[in-house]
N, C-alpha and C positions, 0 to 999 in steps of 0.2 A: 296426469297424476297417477302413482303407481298404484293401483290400491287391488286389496285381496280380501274374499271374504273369510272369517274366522267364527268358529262356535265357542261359547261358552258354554265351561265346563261344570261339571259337579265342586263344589267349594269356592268357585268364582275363578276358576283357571281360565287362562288362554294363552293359546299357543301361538308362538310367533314364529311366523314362516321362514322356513332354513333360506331363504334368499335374500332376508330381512335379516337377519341372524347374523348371516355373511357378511352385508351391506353393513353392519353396525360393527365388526367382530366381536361378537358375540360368544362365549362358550360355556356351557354346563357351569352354572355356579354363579357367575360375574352378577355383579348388582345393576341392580336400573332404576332411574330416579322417574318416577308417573308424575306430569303433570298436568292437570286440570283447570282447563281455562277453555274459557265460553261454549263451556258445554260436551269437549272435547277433552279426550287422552291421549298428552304424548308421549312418548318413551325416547328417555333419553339414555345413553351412557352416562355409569357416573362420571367419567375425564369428562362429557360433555358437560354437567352437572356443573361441576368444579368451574374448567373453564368460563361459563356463563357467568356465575357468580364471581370471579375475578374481573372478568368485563365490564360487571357492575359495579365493584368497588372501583375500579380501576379509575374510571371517572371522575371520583369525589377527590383523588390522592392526586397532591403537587406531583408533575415529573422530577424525578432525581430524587424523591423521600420512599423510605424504606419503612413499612409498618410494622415489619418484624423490627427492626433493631430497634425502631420505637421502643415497642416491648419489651423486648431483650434490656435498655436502658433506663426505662421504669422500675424493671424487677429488681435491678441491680442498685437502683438508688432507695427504693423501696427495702432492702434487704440492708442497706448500709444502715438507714435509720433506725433498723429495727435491733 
């Protein structure tokens, strides 16, 4: 396991190691999604983030159905009735 030690900072900062940074592409600014399970922090990318959460829906959806257009054809029947 790669692991490195880090300080926390004044305001709850912590810095993540430019080899970690790299490892993830990481650059000045990009968002990260924290997440908290049993006990532990992980840092993910948000395209990780995303991804993950597509995974999981991904599951519950018939192959070949589309939940966009779903949508897209609700609004529009939605829209007509109105």
């Amino acid at each position: 396991m790669n692991e490195v030690k880090s300080r926390l900072h004044v305001g709850g900062r912590l810095v993540i190691p430019s080899r970690y940074r790299k490892a993830l592409g990481l650059k000045p600014g990009d968002e990260v999604v924290l997440i908290l399970e049993e006990g532990e922090i992980r840092v993910v990318t948000a395209r990780q983030a995303v991804r993950r959460a597509q995974a999981l829906v991904r599951r519950y959806v018939p192959k070949g159905r589309s939940l966009s257009e779903d949508l897209i054809r609700e609004r529009r029947e939605e829209a007509a009735r109105a």
